[in-house]
C-alpha positions as CSV (number, residue, x, y, z in Angstrom):
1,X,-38.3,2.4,-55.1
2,X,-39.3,5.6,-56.6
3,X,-37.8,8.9,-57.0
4,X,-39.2,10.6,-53.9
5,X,-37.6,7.7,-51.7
6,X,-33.7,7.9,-53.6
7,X,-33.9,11.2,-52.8
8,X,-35.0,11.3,-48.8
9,X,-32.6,8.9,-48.4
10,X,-29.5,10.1,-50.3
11,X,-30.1,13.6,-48.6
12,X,-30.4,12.1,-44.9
13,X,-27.6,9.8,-45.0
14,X,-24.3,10.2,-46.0
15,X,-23.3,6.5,-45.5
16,X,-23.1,4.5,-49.0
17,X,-23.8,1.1,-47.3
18,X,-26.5,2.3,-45.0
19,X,-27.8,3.9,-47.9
20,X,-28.0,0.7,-50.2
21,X,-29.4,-1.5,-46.7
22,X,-32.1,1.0,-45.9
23,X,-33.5,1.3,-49.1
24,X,-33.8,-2.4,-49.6
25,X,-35.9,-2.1,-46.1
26,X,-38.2,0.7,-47.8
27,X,-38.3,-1.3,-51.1
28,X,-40.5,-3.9,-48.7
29,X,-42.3,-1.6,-46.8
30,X,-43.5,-0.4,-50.3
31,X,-45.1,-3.6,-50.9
32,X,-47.4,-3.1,-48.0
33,X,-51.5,-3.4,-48.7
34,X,-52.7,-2.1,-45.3
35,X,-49.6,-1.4,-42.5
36,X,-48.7,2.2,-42.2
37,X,-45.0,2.2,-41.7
38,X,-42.6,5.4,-40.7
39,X,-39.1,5.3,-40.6
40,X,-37.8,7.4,-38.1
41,X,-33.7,8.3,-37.7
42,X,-33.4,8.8,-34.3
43,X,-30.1,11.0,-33.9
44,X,-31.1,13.4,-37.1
45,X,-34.6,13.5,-35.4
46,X,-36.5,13.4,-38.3
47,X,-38.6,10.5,-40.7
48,X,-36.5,9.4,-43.5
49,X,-40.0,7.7,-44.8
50,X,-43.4,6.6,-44.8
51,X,-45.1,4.5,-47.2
52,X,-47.9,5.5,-49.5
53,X,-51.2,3.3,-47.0
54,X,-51.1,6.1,-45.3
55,X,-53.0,8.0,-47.8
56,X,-55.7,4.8,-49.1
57,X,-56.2,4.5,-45.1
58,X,-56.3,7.7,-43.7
59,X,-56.7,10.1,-46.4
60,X,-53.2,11.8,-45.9
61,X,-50.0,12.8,-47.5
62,X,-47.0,10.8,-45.6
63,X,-45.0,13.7,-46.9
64,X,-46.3,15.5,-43.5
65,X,-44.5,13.3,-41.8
66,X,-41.1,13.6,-43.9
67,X,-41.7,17.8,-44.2
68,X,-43.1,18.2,-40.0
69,X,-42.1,15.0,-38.5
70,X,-44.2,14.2,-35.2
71,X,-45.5,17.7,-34.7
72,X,-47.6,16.7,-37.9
73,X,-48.5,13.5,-36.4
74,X,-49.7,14.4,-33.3
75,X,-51.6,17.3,-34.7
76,X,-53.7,14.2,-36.1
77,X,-54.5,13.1,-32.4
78,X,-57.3,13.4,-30.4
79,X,-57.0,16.6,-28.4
80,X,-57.6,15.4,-25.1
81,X,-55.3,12.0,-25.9
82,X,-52.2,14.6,-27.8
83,X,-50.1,15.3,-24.5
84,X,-50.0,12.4,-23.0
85,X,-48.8,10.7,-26.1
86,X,-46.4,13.3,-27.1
87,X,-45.1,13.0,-23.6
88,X,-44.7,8.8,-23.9
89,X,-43.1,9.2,-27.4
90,X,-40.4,11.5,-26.4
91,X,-39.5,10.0,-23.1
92,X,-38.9,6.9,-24.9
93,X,-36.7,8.7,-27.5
94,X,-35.0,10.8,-25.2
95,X,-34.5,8.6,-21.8
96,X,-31.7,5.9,-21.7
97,X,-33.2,3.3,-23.7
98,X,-34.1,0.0,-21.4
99,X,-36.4,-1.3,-23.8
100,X,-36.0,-1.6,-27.9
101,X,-40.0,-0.9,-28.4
102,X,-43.2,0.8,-27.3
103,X,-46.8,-0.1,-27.7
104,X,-49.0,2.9,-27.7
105,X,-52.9,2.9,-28.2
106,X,-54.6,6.5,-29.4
107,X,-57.0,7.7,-31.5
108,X,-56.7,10.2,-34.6
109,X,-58.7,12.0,-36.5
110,X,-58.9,11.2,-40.1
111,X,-59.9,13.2,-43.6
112,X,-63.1,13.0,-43.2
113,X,-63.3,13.9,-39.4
114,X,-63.6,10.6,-38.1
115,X,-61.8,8.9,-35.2
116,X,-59.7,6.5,-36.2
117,X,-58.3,4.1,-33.3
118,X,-54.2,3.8,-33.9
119,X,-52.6,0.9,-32.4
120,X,-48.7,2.4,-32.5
121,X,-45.5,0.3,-32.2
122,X,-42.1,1.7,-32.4
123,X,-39.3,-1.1,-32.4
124,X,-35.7,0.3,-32.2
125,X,-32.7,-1.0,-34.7
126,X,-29.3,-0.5,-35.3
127,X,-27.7,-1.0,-39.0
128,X,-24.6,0.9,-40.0
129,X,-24.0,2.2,-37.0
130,X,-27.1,4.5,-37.3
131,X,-30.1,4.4,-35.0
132,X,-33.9,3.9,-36.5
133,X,-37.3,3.1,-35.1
134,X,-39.7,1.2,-37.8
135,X,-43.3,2.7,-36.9
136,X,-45.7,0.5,-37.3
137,X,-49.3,2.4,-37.5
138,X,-52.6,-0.5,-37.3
139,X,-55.9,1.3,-37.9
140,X,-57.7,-1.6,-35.2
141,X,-61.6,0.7,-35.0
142,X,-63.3,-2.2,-36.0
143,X,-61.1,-4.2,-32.7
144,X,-62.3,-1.4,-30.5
145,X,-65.7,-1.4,-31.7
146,X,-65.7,-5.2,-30.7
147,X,-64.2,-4.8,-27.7
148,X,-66.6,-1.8,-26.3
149,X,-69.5,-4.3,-27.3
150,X,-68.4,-7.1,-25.2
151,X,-67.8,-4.9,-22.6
152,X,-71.7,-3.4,-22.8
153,X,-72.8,-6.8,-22.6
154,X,-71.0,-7.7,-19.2
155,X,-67.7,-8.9,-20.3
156,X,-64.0,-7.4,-18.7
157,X,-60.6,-7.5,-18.8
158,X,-59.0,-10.9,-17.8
159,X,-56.0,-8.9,-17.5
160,X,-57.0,-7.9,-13.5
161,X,-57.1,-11.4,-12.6
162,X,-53.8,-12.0,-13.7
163,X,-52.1,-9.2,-11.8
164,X,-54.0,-10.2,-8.8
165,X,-52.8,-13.9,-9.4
166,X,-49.1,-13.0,-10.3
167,X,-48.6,-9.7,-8.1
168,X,-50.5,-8.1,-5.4
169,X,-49.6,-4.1,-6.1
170,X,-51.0,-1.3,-4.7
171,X,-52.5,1.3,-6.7
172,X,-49.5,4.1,-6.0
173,X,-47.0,1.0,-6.5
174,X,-49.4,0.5,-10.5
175,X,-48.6,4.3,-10.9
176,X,-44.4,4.1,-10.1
177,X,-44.6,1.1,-12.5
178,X,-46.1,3.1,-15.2
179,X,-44.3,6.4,-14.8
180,X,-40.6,3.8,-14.9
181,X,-41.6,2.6,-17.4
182,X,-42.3,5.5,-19.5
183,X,-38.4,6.2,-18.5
184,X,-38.6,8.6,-15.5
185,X,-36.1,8.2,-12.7
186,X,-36.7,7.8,-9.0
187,X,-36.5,11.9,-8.1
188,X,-38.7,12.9,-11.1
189,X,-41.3,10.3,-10.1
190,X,-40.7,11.4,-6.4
191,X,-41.8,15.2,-8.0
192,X,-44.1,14.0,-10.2
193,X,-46.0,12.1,-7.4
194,X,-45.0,14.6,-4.4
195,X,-44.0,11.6,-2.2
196,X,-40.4,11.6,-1.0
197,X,-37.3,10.1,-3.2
198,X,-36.8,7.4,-0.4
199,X,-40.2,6.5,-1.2
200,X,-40.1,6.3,-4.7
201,X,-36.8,4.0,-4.5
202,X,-38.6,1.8,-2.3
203,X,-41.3,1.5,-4.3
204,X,-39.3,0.4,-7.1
205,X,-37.1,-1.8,-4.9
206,X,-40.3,-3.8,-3.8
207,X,-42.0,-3.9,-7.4
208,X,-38.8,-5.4,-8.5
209,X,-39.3,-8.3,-5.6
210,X,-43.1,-8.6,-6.3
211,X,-42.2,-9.4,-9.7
212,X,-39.5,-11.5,-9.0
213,X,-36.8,-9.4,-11.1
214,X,-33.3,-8.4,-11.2
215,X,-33.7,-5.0,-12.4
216,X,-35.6,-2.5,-14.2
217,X,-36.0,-3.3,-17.6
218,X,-36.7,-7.0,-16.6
219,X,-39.2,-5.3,-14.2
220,X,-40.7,-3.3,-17.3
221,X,-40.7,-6.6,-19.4
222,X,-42.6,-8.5,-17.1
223,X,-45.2,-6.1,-16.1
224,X,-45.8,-5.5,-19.1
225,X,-47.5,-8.6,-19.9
226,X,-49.5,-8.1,-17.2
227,X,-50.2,-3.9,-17.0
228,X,-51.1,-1.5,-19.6
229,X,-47.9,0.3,-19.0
């Protein structure tokens, strides 16, 4: 590990044993080729690190991202994409947790002015008593390049067969599932939505049956595999 590293993390946690576990995490994550990776400390609300691919892949200094923390980051995105992901990231952070990861699909724009498609997964851990999300960044252009091609010559989602298979949802019952599962509660959807709160409980109650649940975050889960939530 070098210097920089040592000293992010002896300046961020006061913990000895944390200390020596984390670093031992970042000592792999340096050994990384081609996965950007951001360590993120939930409760200090701030990265503790990101490893050096981030520069070979997208031209940039991870030290943004230690000095600004997401505010660099989503200065990166794609205008028209920026609020909606700001909004998912912190809802995730800052609702109860019912899940322990998020898999979020963007696009950036790199050095050169490019877009870069950003397939983003955050996956929540414990150690020490202290609370981090590992951020895995995947630069997947050349995916989405594939995938708009097959698409141009007539292919489509399987996914729609599936929920019509598993689930027969309506398309206001598709937006409740999204909005719970990007954390919000029964009244904020019920505002957010401008339908009544006994409608947006309902809803919920009656996703939960369709998908053959016991409660929300099993609801989330399973829809998941199924939805882009």
């Amino acid at each position: 590990m070098n210097l920089d590293h040592n000293f992010n993390v002896a300046h961020c946690i006061d913990e000895p044993i944390f200390t020596t576990e984390i670093s031992k995490i970042l000592n792999t994550c340096d050994d990384s080729k081609n996965l950007m990776i951001g360590v993120y400390l939930i409760e200090e609300d701030r990265f503790l690190y990101c490893n050096k691919v981030f520069k070979s892949v997208l031209g940039f200094e991870p030290n943004g991202l230690i000095k600004d923390g997401w505010e660099f980051w989503f200065s990166l995105l794609v205008p028209n994409e920026a609020p909606l992901i700001r909004n998912k990231i912190f809802n995730f952070f800052t609702t109860p947790l019912v899940r322990d990861g998020i898999t979020l699909q963007y696009h950036i724009i790199d050095y050169r002015g490019i877009e870069v498609c950003i397939k983003h997964e955050i996956l929540i851990y414990k150690l020490k008593n202290k609370m981090f999300a590992l951020n895995y960044f995947f630069d997947v252009s050349e995916k989405e390049e594939i995938d708009r091609c097959v698409k141009s010559n007539g292919g489509h989602p399987g996914r729609k067969f599936l929920k019509d298979q598993f689930a027969h949802i309506s398309c206001r019952e598709e937006e409740v599932l999204k909005l719970i599962a990007d954390g919000y509660s029964s009244k904020q959807i019920a505002e957010k939505l401008f339908i009544s709160n006994h409608t947006a409980i309902s809803h919920r109650k009656h996703l939960i049956q369709k998908f053959r649940v016991k409660n929300t975050a099993q609801l989330i889960k399973k829809a998941s595999k199924i939805l882009e939530l």
